[in-house]
C-alpha positions as CSV (number, residue, x, y, z in Angstrom):
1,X,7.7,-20.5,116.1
2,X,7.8,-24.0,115.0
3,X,11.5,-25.4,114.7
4,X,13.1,-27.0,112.6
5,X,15.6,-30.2,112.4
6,X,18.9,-29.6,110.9
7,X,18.4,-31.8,107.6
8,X,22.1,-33.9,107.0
9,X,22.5,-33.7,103.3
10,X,24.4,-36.6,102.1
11,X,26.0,-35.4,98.5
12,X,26.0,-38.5,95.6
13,X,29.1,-40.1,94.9
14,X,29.3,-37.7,91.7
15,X,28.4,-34.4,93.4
16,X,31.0,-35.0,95.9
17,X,33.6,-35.8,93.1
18,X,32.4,-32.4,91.8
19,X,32.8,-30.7,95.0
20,X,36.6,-31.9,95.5
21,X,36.9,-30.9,92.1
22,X,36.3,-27.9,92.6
23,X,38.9,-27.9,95.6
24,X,41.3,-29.7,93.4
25,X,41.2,-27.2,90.9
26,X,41.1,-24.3,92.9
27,X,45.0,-23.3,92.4
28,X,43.7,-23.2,88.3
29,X,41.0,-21.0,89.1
30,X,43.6,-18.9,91.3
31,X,45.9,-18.4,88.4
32,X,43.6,-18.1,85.3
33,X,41.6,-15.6,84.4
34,X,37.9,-16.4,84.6
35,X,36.1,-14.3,82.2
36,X,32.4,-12.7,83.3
37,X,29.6,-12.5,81.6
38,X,28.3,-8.4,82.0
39,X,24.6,-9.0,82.0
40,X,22.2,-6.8,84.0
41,X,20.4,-8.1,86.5
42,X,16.9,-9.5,85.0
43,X,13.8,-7.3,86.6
44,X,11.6,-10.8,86.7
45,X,9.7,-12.2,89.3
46,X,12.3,-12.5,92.4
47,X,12.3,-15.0,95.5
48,X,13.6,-13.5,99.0
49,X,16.9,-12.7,99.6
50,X,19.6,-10.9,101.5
51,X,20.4,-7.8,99.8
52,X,22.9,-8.7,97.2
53,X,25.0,-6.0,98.1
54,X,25.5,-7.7,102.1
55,X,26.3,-10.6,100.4
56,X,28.7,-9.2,97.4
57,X,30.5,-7.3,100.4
58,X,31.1,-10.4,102.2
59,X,32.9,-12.0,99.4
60,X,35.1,-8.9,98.6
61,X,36.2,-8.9,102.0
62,X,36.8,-12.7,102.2
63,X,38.6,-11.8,98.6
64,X,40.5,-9.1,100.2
65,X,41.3,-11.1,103.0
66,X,43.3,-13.9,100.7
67,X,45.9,-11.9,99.6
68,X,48.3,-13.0,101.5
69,X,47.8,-16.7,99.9
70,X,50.6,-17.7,98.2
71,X,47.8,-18.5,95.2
72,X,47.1,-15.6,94.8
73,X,50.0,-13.5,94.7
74,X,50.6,-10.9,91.8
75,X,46.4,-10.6,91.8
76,X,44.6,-7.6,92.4
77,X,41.7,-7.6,94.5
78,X,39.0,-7.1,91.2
79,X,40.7,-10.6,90.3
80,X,40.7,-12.2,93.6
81,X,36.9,-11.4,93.9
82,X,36.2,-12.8,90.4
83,X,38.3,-16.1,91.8
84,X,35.8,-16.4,95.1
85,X,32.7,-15.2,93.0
86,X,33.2,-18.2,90.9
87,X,33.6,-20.7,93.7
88,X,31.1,-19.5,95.5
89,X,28.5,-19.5,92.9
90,X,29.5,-23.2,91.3
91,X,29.0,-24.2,95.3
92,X,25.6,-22.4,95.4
93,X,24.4,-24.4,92.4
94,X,25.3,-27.4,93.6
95,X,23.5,-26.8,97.1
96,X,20.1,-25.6,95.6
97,X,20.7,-29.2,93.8
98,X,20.9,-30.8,97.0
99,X,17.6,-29.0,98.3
100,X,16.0,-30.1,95.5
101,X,16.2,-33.1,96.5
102,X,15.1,-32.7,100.2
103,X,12.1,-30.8,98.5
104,X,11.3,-33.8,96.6
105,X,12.1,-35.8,99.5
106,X,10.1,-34.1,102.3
107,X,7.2,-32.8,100.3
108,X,7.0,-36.4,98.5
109,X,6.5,-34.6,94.8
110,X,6.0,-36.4,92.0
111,X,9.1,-37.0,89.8
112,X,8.6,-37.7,85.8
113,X,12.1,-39.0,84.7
114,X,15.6,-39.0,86.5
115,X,15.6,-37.2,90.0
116,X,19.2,-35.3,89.5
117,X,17.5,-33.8,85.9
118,X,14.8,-32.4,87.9
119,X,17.4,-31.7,90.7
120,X,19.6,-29.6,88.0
121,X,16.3,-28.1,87.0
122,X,15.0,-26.6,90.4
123,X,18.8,-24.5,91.1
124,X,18.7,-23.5,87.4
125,X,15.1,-22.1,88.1
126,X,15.9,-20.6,91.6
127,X,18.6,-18.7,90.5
128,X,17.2,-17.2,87.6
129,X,14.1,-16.5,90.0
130,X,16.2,-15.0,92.3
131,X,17.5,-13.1,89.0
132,X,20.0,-10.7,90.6
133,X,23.7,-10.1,88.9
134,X,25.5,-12.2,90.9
135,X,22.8,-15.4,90.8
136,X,22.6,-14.9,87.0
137,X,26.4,-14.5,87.2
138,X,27.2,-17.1,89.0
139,X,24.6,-19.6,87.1
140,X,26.3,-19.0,83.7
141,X,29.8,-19.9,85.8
142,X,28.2,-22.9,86.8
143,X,27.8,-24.2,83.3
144,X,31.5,-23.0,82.8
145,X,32.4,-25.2,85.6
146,X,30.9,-28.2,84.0
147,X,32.2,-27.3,80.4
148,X,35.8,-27.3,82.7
149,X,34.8,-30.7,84.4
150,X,34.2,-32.3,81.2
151,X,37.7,-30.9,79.7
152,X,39.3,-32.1,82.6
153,X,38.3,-35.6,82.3
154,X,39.2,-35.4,78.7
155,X,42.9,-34.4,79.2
156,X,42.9,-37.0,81.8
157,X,41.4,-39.8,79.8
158,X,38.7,-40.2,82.8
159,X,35.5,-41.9,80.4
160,X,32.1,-40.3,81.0
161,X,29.8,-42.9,82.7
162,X,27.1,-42.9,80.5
163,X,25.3,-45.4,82.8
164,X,25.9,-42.9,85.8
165,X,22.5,-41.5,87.4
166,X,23.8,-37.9,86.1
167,X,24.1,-36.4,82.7
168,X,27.6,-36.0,81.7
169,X,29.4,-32.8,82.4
170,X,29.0,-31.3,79.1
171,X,25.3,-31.9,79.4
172,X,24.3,-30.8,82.3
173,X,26.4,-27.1,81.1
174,X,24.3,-27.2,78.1
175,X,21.3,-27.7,80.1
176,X,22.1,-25.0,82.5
177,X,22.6,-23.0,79.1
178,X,19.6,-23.9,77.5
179,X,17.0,-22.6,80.3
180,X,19.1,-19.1,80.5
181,X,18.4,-19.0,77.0
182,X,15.0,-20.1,77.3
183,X,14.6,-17.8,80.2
184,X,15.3,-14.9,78.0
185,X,16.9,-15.6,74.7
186,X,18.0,-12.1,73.9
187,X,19.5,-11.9,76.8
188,X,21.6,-15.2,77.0
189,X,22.4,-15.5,73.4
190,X,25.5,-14.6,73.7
191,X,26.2,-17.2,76.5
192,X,24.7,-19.6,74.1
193,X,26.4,-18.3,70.7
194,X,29.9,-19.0,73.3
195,X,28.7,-22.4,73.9
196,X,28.2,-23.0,70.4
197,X,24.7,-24.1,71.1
198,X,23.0,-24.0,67.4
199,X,20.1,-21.5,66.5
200,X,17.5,-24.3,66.1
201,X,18.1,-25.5,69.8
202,X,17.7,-22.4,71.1
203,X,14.4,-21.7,69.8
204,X,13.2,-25.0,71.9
205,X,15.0,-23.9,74.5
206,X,12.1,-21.6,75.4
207,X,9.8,-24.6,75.8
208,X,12.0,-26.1,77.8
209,X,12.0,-23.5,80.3
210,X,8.4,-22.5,80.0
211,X,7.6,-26.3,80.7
212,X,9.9,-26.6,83.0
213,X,9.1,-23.5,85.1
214,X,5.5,-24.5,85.1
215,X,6.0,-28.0,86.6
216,X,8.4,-26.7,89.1
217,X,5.7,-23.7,90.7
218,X,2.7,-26.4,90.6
219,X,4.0,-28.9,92.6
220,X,5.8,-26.4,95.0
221,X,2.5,-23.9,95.1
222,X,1.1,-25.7,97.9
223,X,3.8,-25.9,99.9
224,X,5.1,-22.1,99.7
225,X,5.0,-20.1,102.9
226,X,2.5,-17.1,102.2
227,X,3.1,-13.7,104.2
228,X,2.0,-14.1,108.2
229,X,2.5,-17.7,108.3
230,X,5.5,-18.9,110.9
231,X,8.7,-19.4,109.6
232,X,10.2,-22.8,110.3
233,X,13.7,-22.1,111.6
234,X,16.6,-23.8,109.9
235,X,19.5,-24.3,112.2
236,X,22.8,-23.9,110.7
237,X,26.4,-26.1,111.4
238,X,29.5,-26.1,109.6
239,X,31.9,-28.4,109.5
240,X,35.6,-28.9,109.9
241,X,37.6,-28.2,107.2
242,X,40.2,-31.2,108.5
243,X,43.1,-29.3,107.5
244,X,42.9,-29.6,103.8
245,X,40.0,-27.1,103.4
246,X,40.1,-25.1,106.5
247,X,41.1,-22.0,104.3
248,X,37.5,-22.8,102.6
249,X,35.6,-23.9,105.2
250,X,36.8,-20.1,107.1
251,X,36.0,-18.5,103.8
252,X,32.5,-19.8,103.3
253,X,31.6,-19.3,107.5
254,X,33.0,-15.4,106.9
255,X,30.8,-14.6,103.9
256,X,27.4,-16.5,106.1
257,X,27.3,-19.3,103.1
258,X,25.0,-21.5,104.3
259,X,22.9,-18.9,106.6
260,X,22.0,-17.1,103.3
261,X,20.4,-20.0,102.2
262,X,19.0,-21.0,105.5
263,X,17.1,-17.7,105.5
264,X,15.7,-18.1,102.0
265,X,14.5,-21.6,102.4
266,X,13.0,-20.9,105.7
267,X,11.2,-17.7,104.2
268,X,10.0,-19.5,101.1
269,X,8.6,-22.6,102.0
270,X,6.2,-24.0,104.9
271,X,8.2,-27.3,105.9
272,X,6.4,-30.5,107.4
């Protein structure tokens, strides 16, 4: 079996603002309700995974397991799960936006336009591949967290930098929102409708995924790993939480974070 390097993914300056965000934040997200959006789990076309349910258990026992944090006191466990599920899925966007770029990076594919678009593109498009509840779930959190982000900076008076190499926050939610909708816009209207997204955008929406979807498989079709061909093992390190984030950094070794991702990239594509 052919092995693999571990890849060092260095986050931009913006994604790691995000990312301690997030951490900033987290003692919000502890005491507010984070409302979830109860939409099956779509039936399309799906990319290997663990079984959701492994991975859902993980994070109800890593949930269960946090009740002794003073954050969290006077939660129930069903809230203390919705708490980690939110985390954990905003951090699972923003990872499958950092191996979009090593994919662009180490298969050399050709980008038309900005890099982190097409970066914000390719998680969007895994997880709705993926297409089980807590993906889907955890996709339409992800535009939350971005609506949040751009709220925050508002109350704040932190400017957007519309000469950043990102979209805005508020963009790159509505983004997010508008291939869901594409995706299936009877099922995501609702998501949509809440983001006050207007009728006429929606209807484009569908191009937008449908192009975007198709540009995405052609360029990675050569490069997929078909059934019988060696896997290229991804080796796996975490690093020290430092203090600050050690409570995190135990949380997402316990639920097997970045393993579950490991496994899927190693399965799915055949890496140089």
């Amino acid at each position: 079996m052919p092995s693999f390097q571990c890849i060092r993914i260095e986050p931009s300056a913006a994604t790691s603002r995000i990312l301690a965000s997030f951490v900033a934040a987290l003692g919000l997200l502890m005491s507010a309700v984070v409302p979830a959006l109860s939409q099956p789990a779509a039936p399309a076309e799906t990319v290997p995974m663990p079984p959701q349910s492994t991975f859902q258990t993980r994070i109800e026992a890593a949930a269960e397991a946090l009740q002794s944090n003073p954050r969290l006191k006077g939660l129930d466990q069903q809230q203390r799960v919705a708490r980690v599920d939110f985390m954990v899925g905003n951090t699972l966007v923003l990872l499958l936006h950092e191996i979009g770029h090593v994919l662009i990076s180490q298969f050399q594919l050709p980008v038309l336009g900005r890099e982190e678009d097409a970066a914000d593109t390719y998680a969007a498009l895994t997880m709705l591949r993926v297409g089980t509840s807590f993906t889907v779930q955890s996709l339409a959190d992800a535009a939350k967290g971005w609506f949040f982000d751009a709220r925050r900076d508002q109350e704040i008076g932190d400017k957007p930098l519309y000469y950043d190499e990102h979209n805005v926050s508020a963009q790159r939610a509505y983004q997010i929102v508008c291939l869901m909708v594409g995706s299936d816009p009877e099922k995501f209207k609702s998501l949509a409708d809440q983001a006050k997204m207007p009728e006429e955008r929606q209807n484009t929406c569908k191009r937008d995924y449908r192009k975007a979807r198709e540009a995405w498989s052609a360029v990675l079709a050569p490069h997929l790993r078909q059934p019988g061909q060696p896997e290229t093992k991804i080796s796996v390190v975490y690093g020290d939480g430092k203090g600050n984030y050690d409570r995190l950094a135990n949380l997402f070794r316990s639920i097997h974070f970045l393993e579950t991702v490991a496994e899927h990239a190693q399965d799915t594509y055949l890496w140089p």
